[in-house]
C-alpha positions as CSV (number, residue, x, y, z in Angstrom):
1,X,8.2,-11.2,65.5
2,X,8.5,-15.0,64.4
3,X,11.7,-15.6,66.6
4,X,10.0,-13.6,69.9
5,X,6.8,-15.7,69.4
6,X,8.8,-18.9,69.3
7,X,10.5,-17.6,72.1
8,X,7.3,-16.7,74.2
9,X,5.8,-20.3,73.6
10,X,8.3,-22.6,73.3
11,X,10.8,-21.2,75.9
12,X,9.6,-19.4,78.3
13,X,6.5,-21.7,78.0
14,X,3.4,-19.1,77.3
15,X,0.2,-20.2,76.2
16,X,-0.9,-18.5,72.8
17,X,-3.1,-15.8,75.1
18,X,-0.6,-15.2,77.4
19,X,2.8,-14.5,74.6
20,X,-0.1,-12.9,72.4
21,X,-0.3,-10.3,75.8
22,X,3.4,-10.0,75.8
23,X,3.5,-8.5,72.5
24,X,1.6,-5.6,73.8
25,X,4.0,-3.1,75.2
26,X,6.4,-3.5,71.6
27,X,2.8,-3.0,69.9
28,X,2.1,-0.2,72.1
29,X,5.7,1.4,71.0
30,X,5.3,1.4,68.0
31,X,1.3,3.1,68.5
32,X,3.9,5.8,70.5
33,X,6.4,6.0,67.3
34,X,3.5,6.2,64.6
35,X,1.7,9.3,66.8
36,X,5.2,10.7,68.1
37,X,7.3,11.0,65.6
38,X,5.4,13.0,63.3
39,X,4.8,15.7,66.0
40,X,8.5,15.6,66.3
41,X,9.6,16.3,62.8
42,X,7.9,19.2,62.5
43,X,10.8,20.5,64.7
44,X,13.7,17.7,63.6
45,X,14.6,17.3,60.3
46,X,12.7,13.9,59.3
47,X,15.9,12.3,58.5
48,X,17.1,12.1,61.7
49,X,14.2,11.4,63.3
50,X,14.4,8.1,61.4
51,X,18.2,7.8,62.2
52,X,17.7,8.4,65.6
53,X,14.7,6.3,65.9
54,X,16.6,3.2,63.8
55,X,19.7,3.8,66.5
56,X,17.1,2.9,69.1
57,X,16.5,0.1,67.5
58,X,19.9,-0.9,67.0
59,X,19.9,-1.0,71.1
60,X,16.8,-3.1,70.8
61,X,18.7,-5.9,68.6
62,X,21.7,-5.4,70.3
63,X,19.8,-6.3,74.0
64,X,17.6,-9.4,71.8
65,X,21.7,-10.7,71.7
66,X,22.4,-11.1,75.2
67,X,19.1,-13.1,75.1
68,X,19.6,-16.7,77.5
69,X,17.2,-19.4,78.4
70,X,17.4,-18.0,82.4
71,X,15.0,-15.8,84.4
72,X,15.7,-12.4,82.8
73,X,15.0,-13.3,79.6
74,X,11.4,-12.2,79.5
75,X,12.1,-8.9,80.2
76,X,15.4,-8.9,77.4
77,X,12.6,-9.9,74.9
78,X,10.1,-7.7,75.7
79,X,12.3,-4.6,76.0
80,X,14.7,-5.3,72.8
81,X,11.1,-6.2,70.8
82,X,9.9,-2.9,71.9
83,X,12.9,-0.9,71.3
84,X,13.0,-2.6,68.0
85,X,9.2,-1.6,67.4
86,X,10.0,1.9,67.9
87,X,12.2,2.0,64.5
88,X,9.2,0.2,62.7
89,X,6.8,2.8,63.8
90,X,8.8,5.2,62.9
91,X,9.3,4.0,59.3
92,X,5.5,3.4,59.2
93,X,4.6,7.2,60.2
94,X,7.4,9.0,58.6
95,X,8.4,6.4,55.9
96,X,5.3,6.1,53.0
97,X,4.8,10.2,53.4
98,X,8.9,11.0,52.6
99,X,8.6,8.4,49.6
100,X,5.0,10.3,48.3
101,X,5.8,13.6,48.9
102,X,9.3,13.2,46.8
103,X,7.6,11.9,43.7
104,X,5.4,14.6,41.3
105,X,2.0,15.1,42.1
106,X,0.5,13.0,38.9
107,X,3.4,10.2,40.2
108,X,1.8,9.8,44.2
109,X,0.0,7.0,43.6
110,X,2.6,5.0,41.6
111,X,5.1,6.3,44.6
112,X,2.8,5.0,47.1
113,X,2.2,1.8,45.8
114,X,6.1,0.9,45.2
115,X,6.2,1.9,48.7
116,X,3.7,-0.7,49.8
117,X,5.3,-3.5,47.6
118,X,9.0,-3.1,49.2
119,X,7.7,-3.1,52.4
120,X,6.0,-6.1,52.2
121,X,9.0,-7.4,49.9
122,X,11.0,-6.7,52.5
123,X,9.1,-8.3,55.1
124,X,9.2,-11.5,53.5
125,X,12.7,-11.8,53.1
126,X,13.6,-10.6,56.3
127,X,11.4,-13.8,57.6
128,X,12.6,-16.2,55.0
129,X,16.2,-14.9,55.6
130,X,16.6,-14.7,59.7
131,X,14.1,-17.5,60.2
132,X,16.5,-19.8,57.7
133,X,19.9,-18.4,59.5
134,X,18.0,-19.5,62.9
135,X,17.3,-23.0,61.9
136,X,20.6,-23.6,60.1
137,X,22.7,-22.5,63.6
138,X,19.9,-24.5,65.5
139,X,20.5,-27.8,63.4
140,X,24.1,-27.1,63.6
141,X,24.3,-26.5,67.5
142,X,22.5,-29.4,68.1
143,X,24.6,-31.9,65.9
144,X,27.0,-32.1,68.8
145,X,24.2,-32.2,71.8
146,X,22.3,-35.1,70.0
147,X,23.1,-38.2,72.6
148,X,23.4,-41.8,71.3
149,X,20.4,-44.3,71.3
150,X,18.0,-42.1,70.2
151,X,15.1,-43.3,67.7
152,X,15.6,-42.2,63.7
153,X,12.3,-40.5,64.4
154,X,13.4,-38.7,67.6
155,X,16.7,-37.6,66.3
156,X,14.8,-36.3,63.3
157,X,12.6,-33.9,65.0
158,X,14.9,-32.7,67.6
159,X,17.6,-32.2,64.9
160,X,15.2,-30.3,62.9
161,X,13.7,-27.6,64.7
162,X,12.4,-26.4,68.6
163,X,8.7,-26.9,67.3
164,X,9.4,-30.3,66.2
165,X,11.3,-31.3,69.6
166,X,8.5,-29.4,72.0
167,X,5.8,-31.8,70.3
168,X,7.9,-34.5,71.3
169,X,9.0,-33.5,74.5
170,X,7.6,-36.6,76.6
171,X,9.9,-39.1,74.4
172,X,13.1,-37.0,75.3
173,X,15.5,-37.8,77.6
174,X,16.0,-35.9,80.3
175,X,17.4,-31.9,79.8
176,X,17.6,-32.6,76.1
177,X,14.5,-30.4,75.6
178,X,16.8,-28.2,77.9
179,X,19.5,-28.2,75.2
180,X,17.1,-27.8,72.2
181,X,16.0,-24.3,73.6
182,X,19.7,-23.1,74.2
183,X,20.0,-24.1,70.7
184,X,17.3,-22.1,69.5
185,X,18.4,-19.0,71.4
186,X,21.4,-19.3,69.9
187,X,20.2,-19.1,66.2
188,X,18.1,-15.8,67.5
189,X,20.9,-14.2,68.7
190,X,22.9,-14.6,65.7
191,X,19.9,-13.4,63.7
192,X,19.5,-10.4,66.1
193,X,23.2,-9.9,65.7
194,X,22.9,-9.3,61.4
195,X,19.5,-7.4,62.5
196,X,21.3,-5.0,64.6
197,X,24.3,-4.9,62.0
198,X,21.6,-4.3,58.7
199,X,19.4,-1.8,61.2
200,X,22.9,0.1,62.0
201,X,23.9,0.6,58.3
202,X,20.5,1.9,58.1
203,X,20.2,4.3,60.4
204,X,23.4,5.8,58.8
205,X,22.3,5.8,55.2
206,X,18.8,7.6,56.4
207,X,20.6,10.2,59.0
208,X,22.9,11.1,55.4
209,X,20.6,10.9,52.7
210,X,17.5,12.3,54.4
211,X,19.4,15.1,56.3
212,X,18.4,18.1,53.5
213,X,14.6,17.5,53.7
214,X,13.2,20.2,56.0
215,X,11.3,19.9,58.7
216,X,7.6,18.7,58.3
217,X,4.9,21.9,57.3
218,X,8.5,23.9,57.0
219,X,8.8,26.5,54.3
220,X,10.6,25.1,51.4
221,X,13.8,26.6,51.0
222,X,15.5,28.3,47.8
């Protein structure tokens, strides 16, 4: 969400409103995930559900890689996001009831609350992580696109980061900007690249451990 928001803005050039409106079809996936995939696994076993739903979202990362600062990037972004989405919906719906319902009755709200702290754990590390591993291949990339005769203070902000060079777009030279957004896709495809990688290990390790809880409102078995 913090790369495709760059993205939206500083990229493809969205106002705030208009990238905000862009997010709605990966928000509205994950809505389908959260209602759907409950229904489903009263029929499929709940752990492939999530492995099947987390393979989606491999495809989602895997598109968010082919990602280039041209005409068709607006719809790679918004369809990898959404694919994406359908994973985290899925781990929303089906995620915080597998860890509850595993624990003893007196432990549910000790489950419930681990639950909620690896989550958001997880979610802050994931930013800090692929937001670092962005900026790092950004600096790097643009080391060797930097031209001569800039200012300390320009060479310092585009070197730095997209935000920093968009604020100062009307003191670059001409396609520089250019170059700092090629940069910047570069870093998020990387970081979709390890996403799809991590999200793939996933999906294994849920489709295997998981695969021996029955099917939701099933009869348990002897």
């Amino acid at each position: 969400m913090l790369l495709v928001t760059q993205y939206l803005q500083l990229v493809a050039g969205f106002s705030p409103l208009v990238a905000g409106l862009w997010m709605g079809p990966p928000a509205l996936a994950m809505v389908a995930a959260g209602i759907g995939t409950p229904l489903l696994a009263r029929h499929v076993r709940p752990g492939f559900v999530v492995a099947g739903a987390l393979a989606l979202s491999v495809f989602g990362y895997l598109m968010l890689t082919w990602l280039k600062n041209d005409a068709s990037g607006l719809v790679i972004v918004v369809a990898g996001f959404s694919l994406a989405y359908l994973g985290l919906g899925t781990i929303a719906a089906l995620g915080t009831d597998l860890v509850v319902g595993s624990a003893p009755a007196e432990k549910a709200g000790s489950a419930s609350a681990m639950s909620e702290t690896v989550q958001e754990l997880g979610a802050s590390l994931g930013i800090a992580l692929l937001g670092s591993i962005t900026t790092a291949v950004y600096r790097q990339t643009m080391q060797s696109r930097l031209p001569d005769g800039l200012s300390p203070e320009v060479e310092a902000s585009v070197g730095d980061s997209l935000w920093a060079a968009s604020a100062m777009a009307q003191r670059l030279p001409v396609g520089l900007l250019e170059d700092a957004q090629s940069s910047f896709i570069t870093g998020f495809n990387t970081a979709a690249a390890l996403s799809a990688a991590t999200v793939a290990v996933l999906a294994v390790l849920a489709g295997v451990a998981l695969r021996k809880i029955p099917t939701l409102h099933a009869a348990p078995q002897e």
